[in-house]
C-alpha positions, 0 to 999 in steps of 0.5 A: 473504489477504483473507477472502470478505467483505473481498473483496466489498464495497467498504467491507470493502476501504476498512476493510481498507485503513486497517487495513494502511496507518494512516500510509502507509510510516513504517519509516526509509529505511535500513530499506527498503534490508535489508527489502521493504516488507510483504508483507501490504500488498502482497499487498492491493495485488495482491489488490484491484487491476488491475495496471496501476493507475495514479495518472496516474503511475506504473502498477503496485503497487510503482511505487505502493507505492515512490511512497507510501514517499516521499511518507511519508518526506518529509512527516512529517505525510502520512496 
């Protein structure tokens, strides 16, 4: 769970970010299809954004989260 100060600021959720997602979703893709992706990664998601959030899109955090697993997957140099 998020501590008070991570939740407080926007830089302290910026930091918290890159420490749980320092190279997007690296794990292979047979992987994913036996293991949901991370529960810490998503529950940060959820805890510091609106639900419907969107990227013009997709709306909501797993259609994000399985959005940037294949950007990851496909660009081997994506950050």
């Amino acid at each position: 769970m998020l501590s008070s100060a991570t939740r407080s600021t926007a830089w302290g959720v910026a930091v918290e970010y890159f420490r749980l997602f320092p190279h997007g979703d690296k794990a292979p893709k047979l992987l994913h299809q036996f293991v949901p992706e991370s529960n810490v990664q998503r529950d940060f998601l959820r805890a510091t954004m609106s639900p419907d959030a969107t990227d013009g899109d997709v709306i909501g955090v797993n259609a994000l989260m399985a959005k940037w697993r294949f950007y990851s997957q496909s660009h081997g140099d994506f950050l």
